[in-house]
C-alpha positions as CSV (number, residue, x, y, z in Angstrom):
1,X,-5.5,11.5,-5.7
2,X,-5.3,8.0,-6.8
3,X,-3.9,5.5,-4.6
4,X,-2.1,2.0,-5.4
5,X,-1.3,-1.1,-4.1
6,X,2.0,-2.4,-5.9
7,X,3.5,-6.2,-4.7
8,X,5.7,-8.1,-6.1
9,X,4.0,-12.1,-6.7
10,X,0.6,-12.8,-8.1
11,X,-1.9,-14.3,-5.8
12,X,-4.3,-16.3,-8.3
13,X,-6.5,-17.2,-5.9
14,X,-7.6,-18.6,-2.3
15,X,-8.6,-17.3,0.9
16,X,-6.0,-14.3,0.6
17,X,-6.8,-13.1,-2.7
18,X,-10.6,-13.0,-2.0
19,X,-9.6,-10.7,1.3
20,X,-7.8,-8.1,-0.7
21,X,-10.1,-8.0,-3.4
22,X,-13.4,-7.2,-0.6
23,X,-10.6,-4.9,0.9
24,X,-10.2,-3.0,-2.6
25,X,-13.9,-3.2,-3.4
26,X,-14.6,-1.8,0.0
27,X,-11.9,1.0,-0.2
28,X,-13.0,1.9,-3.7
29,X,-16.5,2.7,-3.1
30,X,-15.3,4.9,-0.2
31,X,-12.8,6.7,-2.7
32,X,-15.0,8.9,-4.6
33,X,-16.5,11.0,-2.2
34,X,-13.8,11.5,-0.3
35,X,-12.2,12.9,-2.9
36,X,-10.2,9.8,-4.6
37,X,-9.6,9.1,-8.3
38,X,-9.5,5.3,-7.8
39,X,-8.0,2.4,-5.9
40,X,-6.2,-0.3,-8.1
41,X,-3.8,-3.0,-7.3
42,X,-0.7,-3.8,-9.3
43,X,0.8,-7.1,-9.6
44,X,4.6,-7.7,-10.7
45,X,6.4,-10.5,-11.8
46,X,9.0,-11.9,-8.9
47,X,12.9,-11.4,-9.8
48,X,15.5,-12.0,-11.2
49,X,16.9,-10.8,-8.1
50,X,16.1,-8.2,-5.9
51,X,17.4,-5.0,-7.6
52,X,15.5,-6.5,-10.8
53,X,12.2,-6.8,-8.2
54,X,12.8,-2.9,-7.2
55,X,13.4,-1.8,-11.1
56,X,9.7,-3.5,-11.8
57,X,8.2,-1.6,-8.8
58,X,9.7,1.8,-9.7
59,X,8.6,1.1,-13.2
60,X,5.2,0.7,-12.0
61,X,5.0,4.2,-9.4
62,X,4.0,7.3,-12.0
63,X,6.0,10.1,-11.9
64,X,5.3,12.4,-9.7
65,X,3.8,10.0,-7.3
66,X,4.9,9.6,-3.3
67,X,5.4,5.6,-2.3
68,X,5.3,4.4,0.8
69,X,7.2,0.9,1.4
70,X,6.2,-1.4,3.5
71,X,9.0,-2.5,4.9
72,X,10.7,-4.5,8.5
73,X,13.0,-1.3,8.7
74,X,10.0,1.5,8.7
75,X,8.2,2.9,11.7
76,X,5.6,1.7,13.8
77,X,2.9,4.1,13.2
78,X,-0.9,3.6,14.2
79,X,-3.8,3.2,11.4
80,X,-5.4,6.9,12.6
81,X,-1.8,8.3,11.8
82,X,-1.6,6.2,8.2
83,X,-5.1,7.6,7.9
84,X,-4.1,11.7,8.7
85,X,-0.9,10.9,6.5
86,X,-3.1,10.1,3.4
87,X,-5.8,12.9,3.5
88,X,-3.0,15.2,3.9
89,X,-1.4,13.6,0.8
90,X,-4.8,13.8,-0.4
91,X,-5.6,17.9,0.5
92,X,-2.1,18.8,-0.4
93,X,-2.5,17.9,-3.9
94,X,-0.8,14.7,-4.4
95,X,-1.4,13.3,-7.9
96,X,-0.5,9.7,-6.6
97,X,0.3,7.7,-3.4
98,X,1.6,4.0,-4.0
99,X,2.3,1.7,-1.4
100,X,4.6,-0.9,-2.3
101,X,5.1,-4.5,-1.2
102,X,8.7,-5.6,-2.3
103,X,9.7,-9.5,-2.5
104,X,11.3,-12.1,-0.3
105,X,14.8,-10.1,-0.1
106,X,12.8,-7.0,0.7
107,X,14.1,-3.5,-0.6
108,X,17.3,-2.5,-1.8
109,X,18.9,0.9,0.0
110,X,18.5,2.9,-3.2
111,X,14.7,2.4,-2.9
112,X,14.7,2.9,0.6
113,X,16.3,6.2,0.4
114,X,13.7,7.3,-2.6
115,X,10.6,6.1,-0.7
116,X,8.5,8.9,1.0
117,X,8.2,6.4,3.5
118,X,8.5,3.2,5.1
119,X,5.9,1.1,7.7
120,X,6.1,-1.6,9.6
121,X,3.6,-3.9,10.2
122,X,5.5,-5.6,13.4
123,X,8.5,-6.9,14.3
124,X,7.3,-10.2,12.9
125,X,7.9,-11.3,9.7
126,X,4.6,-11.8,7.5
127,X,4.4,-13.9,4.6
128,X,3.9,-11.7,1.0
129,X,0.5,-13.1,0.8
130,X,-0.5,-12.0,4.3
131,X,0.7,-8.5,3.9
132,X,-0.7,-8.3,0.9
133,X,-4.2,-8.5,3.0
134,X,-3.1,-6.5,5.6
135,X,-1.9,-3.1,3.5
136,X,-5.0,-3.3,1.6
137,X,-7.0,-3.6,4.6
138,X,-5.5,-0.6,6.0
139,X,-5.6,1.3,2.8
140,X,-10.0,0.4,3.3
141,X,-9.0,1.8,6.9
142,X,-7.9,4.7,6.3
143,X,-10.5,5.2,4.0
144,X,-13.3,4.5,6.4
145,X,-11.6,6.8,9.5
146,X,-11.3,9.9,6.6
147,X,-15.0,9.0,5.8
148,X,-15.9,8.8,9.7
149,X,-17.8,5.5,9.3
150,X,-18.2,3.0,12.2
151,X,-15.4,0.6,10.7
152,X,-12.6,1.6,12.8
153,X,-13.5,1.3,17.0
154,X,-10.9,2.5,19.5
């Protein structure tokens, strides 16, 4: 299974973008052994609006491919559940599992009813940049609990 992070923005650089790329580099050398294709991350262009934002995420989620949003509307879940939810993915065969990061206006409700599922990181709102750290340190996460390393501590 190959597993993406999809967001809509480009972070050029800064204190964010050097978290999610340790957070990718971290998750990718994890992925291998544990049975992974590859970790990426994929940036898209923000607007016009926010159907045009959900077109140029769709257009970016192969077919075939579960996506998870994250999303203020999703459920609460805990990163050992995230974690069972993607080896499961993983041993059922999934070819794919994106998790997508919409834009300011968030999703619209014919991509919420198409997502596999949605998560929410709080009943705060996050700037993009912040979540965009956060869902790639819980894709490492989730990596690191399948792989039984010392990362994660209860």
């Amino acid at each position: 299974m190959k597993i993406s992070l999809i967001g809509v923005g480009k972070i050029k650089r800064g204190p964010e973008r050097a978290m999610v790329d340790d957070y990718m580099s971290r998750a990718k050398k994890l992925a291998k052994p544990l049975g992974f294709r590859d970790i990426q991350e994929i940036e898209v262009d923000a607007g016009p609006d926010q159907a045009g934002e959900g077109q140029k995420l769709l257009a970016k989620v192969p077919d075939g491919a579960k996506f998870v949003l994250f999303d203020e509307t999703g459920e609460s879940t805990t990163s050992r559940a995230l974690a069972r939810k993607v080896g499961k993915l993983r041993d059922d065969g999934c070819p794919e599992l994106c998790f997508v990061i919409g834009g300011a206006d968030g999703f619209t409700d014919e991509i919420k009813a198409q997502a596999a599922d949605k998560i929410c990181l709080g009943k705060l709102t996050w700037p993009h940049k912040l979540v965009r750290v956060m869902a790639s340190e819980q894709i490492y996460r989730s990596l690191s609990l399948l792989a039984g390393t010392p990362y994660h501590r209860d």
